[in-house]
C-alpha positions in Angstrom: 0.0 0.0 0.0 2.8 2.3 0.6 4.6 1.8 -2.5 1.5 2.5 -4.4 0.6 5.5 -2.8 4.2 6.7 -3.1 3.7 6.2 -6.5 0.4 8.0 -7.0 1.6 10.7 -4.7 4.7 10.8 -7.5 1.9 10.9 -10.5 -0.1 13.5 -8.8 3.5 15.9 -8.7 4.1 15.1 -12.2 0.3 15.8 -13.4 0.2 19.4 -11.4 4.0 20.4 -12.4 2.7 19.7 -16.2 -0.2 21.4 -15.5 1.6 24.3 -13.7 4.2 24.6 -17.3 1.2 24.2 -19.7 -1.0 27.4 -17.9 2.7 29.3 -16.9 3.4 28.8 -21.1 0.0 29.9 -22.4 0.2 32.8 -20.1 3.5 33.8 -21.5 2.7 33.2 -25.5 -0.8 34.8 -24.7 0.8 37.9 -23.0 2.4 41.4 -24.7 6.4 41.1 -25.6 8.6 43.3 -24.8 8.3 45.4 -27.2 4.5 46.4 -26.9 4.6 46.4 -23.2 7.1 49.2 -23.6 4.8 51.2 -26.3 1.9 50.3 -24.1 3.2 51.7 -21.4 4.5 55.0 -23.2 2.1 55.6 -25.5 -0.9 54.3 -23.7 -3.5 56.5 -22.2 -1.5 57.6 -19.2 0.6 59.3 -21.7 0.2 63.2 -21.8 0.0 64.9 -25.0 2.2 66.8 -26.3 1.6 70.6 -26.9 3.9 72.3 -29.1 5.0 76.1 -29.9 5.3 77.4 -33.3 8.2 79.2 -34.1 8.7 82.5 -34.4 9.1 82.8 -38.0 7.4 80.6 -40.5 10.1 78.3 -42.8 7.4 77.1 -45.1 6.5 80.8 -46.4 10.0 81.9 -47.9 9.8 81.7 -51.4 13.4 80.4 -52.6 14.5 81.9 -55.4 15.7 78.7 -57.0 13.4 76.4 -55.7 10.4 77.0 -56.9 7.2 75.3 -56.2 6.2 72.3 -57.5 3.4 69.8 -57.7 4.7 67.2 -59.6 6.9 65.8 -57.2 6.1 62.4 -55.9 7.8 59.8 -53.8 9.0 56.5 -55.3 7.2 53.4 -55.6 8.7 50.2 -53.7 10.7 48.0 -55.6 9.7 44.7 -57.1 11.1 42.1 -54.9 10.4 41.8 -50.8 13.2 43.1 -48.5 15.2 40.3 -47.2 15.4 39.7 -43.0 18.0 41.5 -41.3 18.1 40.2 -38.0 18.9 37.0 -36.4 15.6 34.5 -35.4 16.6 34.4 -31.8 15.6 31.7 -29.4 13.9 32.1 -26.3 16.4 33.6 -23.3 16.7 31.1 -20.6 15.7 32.4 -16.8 19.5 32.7 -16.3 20.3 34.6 -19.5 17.5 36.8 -18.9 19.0 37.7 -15.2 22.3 38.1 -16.2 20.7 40.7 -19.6 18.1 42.1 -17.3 20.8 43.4 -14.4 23.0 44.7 -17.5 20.2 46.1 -19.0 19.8 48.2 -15.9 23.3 49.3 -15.4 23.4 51.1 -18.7 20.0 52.9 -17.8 21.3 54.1 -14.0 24.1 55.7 -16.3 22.2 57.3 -18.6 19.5 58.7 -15.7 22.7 59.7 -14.0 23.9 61.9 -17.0 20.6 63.2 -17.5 19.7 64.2 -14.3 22.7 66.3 -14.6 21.7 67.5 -17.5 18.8 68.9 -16.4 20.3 70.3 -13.0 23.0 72.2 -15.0 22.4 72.5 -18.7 19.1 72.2 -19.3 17.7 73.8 -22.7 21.5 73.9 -23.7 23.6 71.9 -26.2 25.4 70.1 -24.6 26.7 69.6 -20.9 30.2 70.4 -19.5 30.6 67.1 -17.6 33.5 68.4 -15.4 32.8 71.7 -14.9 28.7 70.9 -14.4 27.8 74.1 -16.7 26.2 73.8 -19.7 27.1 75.4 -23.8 26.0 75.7 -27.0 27.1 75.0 -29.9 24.5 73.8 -32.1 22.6 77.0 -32.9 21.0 76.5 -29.2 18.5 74.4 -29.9 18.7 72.1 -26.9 20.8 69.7 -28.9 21.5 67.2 -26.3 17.6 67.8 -25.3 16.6 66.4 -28.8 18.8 64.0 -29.6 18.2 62.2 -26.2 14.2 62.2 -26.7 14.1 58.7 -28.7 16.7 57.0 -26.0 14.6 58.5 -23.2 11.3 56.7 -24.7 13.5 53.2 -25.6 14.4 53.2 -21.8 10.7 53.6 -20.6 11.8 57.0 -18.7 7.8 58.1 -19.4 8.1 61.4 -17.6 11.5 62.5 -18.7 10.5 62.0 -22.0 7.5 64.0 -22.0 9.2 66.6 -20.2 11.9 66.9 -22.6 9.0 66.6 -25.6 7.4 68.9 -24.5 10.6 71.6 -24.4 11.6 70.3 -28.0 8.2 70.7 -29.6 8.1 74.6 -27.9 12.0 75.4 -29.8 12.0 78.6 -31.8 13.9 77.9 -34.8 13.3 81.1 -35.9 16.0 82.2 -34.2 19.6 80.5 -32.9 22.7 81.4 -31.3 24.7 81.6 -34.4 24.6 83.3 -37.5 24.9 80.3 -39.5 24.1 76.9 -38.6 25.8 73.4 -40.1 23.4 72.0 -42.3 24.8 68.3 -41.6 24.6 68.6 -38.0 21.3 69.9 -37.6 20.1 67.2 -40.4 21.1 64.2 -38.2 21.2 65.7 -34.3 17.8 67.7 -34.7 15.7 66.3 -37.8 16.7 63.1 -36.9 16.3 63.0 -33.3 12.8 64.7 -33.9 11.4 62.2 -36.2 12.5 59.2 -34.5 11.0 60.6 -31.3 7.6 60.7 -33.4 8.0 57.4 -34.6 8.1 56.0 -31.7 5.4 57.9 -29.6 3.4 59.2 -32.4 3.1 62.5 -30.9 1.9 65.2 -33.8 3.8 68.4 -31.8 7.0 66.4 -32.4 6.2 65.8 -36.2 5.1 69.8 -36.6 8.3 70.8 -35.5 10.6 68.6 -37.7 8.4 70.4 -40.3 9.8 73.8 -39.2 12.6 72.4 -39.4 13.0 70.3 -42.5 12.1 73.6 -44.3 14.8 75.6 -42.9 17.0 73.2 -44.1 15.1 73.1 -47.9 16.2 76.4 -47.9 20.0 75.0 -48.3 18.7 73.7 -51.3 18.4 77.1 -52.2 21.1 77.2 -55.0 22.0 77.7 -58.9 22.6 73.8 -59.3 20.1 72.3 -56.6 23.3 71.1 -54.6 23.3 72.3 -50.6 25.5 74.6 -49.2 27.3 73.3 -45.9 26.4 76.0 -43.6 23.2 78.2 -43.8 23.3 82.0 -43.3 20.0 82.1 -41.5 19.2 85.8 -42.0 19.6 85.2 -45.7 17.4 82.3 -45.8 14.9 84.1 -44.4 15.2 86.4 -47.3 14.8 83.0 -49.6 18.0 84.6 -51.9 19.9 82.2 -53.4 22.7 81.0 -51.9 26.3 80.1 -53.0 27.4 76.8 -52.6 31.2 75.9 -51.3 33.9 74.9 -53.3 35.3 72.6 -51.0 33.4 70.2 -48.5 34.0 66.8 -46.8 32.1 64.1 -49.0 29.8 63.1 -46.1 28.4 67.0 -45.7 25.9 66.7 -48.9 26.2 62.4 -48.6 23.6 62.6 -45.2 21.0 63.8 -46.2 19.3 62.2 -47.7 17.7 59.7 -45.0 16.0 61.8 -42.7 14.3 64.5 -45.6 13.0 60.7 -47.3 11.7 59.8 -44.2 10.2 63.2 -43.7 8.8 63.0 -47.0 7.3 60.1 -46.4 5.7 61.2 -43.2 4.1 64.5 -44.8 3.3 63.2 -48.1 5.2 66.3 -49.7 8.1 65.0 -51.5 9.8 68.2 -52.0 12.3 67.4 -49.0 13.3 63.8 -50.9 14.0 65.5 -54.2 16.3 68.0 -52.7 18.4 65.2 -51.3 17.8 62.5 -54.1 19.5 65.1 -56.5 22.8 65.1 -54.4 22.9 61.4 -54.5 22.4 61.4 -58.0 25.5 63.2 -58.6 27.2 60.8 -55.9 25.7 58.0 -58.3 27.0 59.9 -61.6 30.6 60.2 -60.2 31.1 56.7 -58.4 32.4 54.7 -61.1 34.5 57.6 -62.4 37.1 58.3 -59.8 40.4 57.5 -59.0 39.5 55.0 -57.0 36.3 53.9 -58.3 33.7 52.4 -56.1 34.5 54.8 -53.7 34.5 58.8 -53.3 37.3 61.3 -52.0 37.2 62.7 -48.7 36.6 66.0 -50.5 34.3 67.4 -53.4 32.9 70.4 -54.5 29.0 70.4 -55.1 29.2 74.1 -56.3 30.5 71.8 -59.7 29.2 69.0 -59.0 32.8 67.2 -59.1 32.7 64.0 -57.0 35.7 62.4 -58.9 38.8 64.3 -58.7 39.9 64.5 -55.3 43.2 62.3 -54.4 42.7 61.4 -50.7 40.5 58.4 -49.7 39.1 57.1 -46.2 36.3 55.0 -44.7 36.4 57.3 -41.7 35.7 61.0 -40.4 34.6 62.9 -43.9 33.0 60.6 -45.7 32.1 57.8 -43.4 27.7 58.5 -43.4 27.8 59.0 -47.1 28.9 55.2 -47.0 26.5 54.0 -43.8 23.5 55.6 -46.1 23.4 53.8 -48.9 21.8 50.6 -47.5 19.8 51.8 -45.5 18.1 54.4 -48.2 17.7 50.8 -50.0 15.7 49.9 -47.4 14.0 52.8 -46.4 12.9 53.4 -50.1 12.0 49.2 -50.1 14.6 49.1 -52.7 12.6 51.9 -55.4 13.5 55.2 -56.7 15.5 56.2 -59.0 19.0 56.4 -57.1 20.2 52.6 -57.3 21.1 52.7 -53.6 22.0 48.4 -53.5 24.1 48.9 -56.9 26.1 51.9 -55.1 26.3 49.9 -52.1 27.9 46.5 -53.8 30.5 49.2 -56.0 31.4 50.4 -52.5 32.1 47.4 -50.7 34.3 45.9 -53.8 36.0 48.9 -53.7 36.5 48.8 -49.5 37.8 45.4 -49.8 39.8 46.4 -52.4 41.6 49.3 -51.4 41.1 50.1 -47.5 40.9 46.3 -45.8 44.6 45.5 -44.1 45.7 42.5 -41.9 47.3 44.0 -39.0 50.6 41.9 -38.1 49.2 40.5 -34.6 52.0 38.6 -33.0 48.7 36.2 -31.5 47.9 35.7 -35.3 44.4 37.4 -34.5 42.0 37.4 -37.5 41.3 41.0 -37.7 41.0 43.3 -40.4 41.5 47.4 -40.5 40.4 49.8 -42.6 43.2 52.4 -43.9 43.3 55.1 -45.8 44.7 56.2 -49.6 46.2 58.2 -51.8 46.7 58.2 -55.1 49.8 59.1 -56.2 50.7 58.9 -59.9 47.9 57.2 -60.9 48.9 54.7 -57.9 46.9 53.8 -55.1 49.1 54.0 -51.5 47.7 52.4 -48.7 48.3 54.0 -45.5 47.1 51.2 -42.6 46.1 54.1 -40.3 42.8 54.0 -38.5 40.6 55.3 -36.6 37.2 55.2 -34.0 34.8 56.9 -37.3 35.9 54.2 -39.0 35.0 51.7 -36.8 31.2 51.6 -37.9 32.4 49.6 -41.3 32.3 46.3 -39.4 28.4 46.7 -38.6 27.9 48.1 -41.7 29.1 45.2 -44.4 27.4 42.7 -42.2 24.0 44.4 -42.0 24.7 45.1 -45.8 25.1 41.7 -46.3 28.8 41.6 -47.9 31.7 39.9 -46.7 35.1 40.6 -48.6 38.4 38.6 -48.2 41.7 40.8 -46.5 44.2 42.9 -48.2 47.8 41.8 -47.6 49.6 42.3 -43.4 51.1 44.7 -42.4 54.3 44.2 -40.4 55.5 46.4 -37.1 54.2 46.6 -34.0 55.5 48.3 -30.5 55.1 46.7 -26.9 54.6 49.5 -25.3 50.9 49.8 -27.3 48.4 47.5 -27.9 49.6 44.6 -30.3 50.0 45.4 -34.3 49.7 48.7 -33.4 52.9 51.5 -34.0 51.1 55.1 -32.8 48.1 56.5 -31.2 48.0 59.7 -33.7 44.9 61.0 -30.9 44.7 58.9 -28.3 41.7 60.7 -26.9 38.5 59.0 -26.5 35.5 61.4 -27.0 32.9 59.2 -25.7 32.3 58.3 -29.9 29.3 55.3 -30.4 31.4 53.8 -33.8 32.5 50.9 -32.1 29.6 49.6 -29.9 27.6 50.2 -32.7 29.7 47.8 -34.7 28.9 45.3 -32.2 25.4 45.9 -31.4 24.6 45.0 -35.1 27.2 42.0 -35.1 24.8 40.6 -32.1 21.7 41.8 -33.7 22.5 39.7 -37.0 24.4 37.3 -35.9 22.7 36.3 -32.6 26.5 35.3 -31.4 26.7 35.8 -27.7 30.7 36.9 -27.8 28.9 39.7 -29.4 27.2 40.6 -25.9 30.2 39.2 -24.0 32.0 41.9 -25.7 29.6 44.8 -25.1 29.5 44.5 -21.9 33.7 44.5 -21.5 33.9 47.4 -23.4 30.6 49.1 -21.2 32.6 49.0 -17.7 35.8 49.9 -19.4 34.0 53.3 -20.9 31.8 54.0 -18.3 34.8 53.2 -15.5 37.0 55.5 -17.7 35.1 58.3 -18.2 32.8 58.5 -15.3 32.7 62.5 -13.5 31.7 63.7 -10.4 28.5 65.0 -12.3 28.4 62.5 -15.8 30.5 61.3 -17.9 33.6 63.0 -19.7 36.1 62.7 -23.0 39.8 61.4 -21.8 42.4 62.9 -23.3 44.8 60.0 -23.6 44.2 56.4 -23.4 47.4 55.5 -23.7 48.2 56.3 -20.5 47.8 53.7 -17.9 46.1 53.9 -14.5 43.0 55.6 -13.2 42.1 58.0 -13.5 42.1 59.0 -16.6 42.8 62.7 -17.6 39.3 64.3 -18.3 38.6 67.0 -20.9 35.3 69.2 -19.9 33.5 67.4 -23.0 30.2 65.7 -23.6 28.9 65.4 -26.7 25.0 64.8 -27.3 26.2 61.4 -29.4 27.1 59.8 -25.8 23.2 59.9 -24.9 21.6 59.7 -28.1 23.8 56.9 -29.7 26.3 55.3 -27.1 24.3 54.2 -24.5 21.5 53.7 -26.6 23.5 50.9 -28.6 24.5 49.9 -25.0 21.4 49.4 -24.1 20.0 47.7 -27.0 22.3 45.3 -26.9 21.3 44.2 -23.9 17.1 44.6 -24.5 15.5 41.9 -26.4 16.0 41.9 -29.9 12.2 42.8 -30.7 12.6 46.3 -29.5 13.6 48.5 -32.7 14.0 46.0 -34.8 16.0 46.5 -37.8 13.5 44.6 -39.7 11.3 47.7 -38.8 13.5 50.3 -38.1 16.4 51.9 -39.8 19.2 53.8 -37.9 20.4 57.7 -39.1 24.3 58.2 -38.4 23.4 60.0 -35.0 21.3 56.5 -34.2 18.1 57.7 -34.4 15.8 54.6 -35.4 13.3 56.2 -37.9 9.8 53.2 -39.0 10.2 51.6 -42.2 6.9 51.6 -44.0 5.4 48.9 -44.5 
């Protein structure tokens, strides 16, 4: 009798534990991920709305005097054939792996609260923060840069009433009026218009899409030129006047290359495709000139739009200069669903040929590593001269070619090395770090594609070692020299708005669940502002 009702007493345990996994599994398949949770809970009816502030003078009323108006402009069709999955299928987290994400996860959101609590306290409505000092400056036209740029990482961290607090200070910014006489078209492109219409994507608040209006026709107005090509900085008082403008005859390649995803996307929003013309024309020329220069595939560090010569430069890089016009070209593809008339995947595959060809080097590592570099070149007599320098700009080419899909095979070693530094590697030409995203966001797309946990493994090294690094009494700060060893580390009174809008936000993504912004819905802007891909 014992044995028996041992037995039964066993079947009974097995029959409720079942029972207890079948109604604990239903409840999870049945329930929200992630992902809507967190737009539940931020764009749900607790959620205020936003009330915006026109600005004081009205960017859609200038007439340009060589842009006039038309109404035959009209946005591109999709292409023909179905975008193909960027992201890895990832399987379910076990309750380990989730603790071990979920305690990172909030490690890199108590550092970004930290900075932005002393952001408000000490520099808030500025551009930036001084992290050492705890003042604030501006150098951005005043616009609240680090304000703006930080709304969409505010709302992808759940911080509900930080974000509509800083919402509701960037949909009330006059940009009718700015602390500079001219403002850089390039910067206020990708920090402002960027940040604004991410921040709308995500929590679908109208004030926010009015004001990226104002602002995207400011910007039209660098349009405003002989040729159609933009100038690189905007004389505001003259744009007001809508006279045309002259265009520069000398400007880093990336300038006029990055621009042309956030005006589609704006396009797209409005329905007025006046913004994606303006831009679609500079890539044209971009597309013209590819094939055509001395290294071709690729473009010089330096053209001049004002003659729309793309070609004749001699000096070549895949960093600082041109390094957006590059990151843009894949994901216009897939903005656009692979239509218009810019061939953005044809200009994309030229490119990476042309990067393998030219720019990828073997460092000598004396542990026989498998890493490759990319350099820079010039072409000297008709001969291309690789110099195997690099730098933290660059660093964004590894994410890129494997979200782009393209693998290429190494250029030949390079030899010397010096102890004192880390292996295969002779001089530390700035040894700063500025608190730059390039390199986490290498990784966060390795991960997000590859599913490969090293990839995580490694994010979360190189977290503590930045955060450790550059940590202030009131944020966090640019070192001056990394080369030096012990802590701690030199400061310089230094934050850029990229360390909240793209550093810790690929931080933190790394370590969310792979559903939140995907990049089968989402497509990333150079200052890592995740802007809806229709559907």
């Amino acid at each position: 009798m014992t044995s028996k009702r041992r037995r039964r007493d066993v079947l009974v345990a097995l029959a409720m534990a079942a029972t207890l996994w079948y109604v604990w599994t239903v409840s999870q398949a049945g329930s929200p991920s992630e992902w809507i949770r967190l737009q539940q809970w931020m764009n749900g009816p607790a959620a205020k709305a936003i009330v915006g502030k026109p600005s004081s003078f009205d960017w859609a009323n200038v007439r340009l005097q060589h842009r006039p108006v038309s109404e035959e402009a009209k946005m591109p069709e999709p292409g023909p054939e179905p975008m193909p999955t960027i992201q890895h299928v990832f399987p379910p987290e076990t309750a380990s792996e989730a603790a071990v994400r979920t305690e990172r996860l909030g490690e890199v959101r108590r550092l970004f609260q930290a900075n932005w609590r002393s952001y408000r306290r000490f520099a808030w409505g500025r551009d930036a923060l001084l992290p050492v000092s705890g003042a604030g400056r501006d150098q951005f036209g005043g616009w609240s840069a680090t304000l703006v740029d930080s709304l969409d990482t505010l709302w992808i961290m759940g911080l509900r009433e930080e974000f509509h607090e800083a919402a509701e200070m960037a949909a009330r910014i006059d940009f009718g009026k700015a602390t500079t006489a001219r403002i850089n078209v390039f910067e206020t492109n990708i920090r402002y218009l960027g940040g604004l219409l991410a921040a709308y994507d995500l929590s679908r608040q109208p004030a926010l899409l009015a004001k990226a209006v104002e602002l995207g026709d400011l910007l039209y107005g660098a349009f405003n030129t002989v040729n159609g090509m933009p100038v690189d900085f905007l004389d505001l008082a003259s744009a007001k006047k809508g006279v045309g403008l002259d265009v520069e005859a000398r400007v880093v390649a990336a300038a006029p290359g990055t621009l042309s995803l956030e005006l589609t996307r704006l396009s797209q929003l409005t329905g007025d495709a006046k913004y994606h013309d303006a831009a679609a024309a500079v890539m044209a020329v971009f597309s013209e000139g590819q094939n055509r220069t001395l290294l071709p595939g690729a473009w010089p560090m330096y053209v001049s739009m004002r003659k729309g010569d793309v070609v004749s430069d001699t000096s070549f890089t895949l960093g600082g200069s041109v390094d957006s016009l590059y990151e843009y070209l894949p994901k216009m593809y897939q903005l656009l669903r692979g239509g218009g008339a810019v061939d953005y995947r044809a200009m994309f595959t030229a490119f990476s040929e042309a990067a393998s060809r030219y720019f990828l080097f073997r460092p000598m590592l004396p542990a026989g590593e498998d890493v490759l570099l990319p350099g820079n070149v010039n072409v000297e007599g008709g001969k291309a001269v690789l110099d195997p320098e690099t730098e933290h700009l660059a660093c964004f080419l590894g994410g890129l070619l494997l979200w782009g899909g393209v693998w290429k095979t190494a250029r030949d070693a390079r030899p010397e090395w010096k102890p004192h530094l880390p292996l295969g590697f002779t001089h530390a030409k700035d040894p700063r770090y500025l608190l730059r995203p390039e390199a986490i966001e290498s990784v966060f797309y390795m991960w997000r594609v590859t599913g490969r946990q090293e990839f995580r493994e490694a994010a979360w090294d190189m977290f503590l070692a930045v955060s450790n690094g550059t940590r202030t009494d009131f944020a966090n700060a640019a070192v001056l020299d990394v080369t030096r060893g012990g802590y701690p580390l030199e400061k310089e009174d230094y934050m850029e708005s990229f360390w909240l809008a793209e550093t810790l936000k690929y931080f933190y993504l790394v370590f969310s669940l792979p559903e939140v912004v995907s990049l089968d819905e989402f497509v990333f802007n150079t200052e890592a502002h995740p802007l809806r891909v229709p559907v």
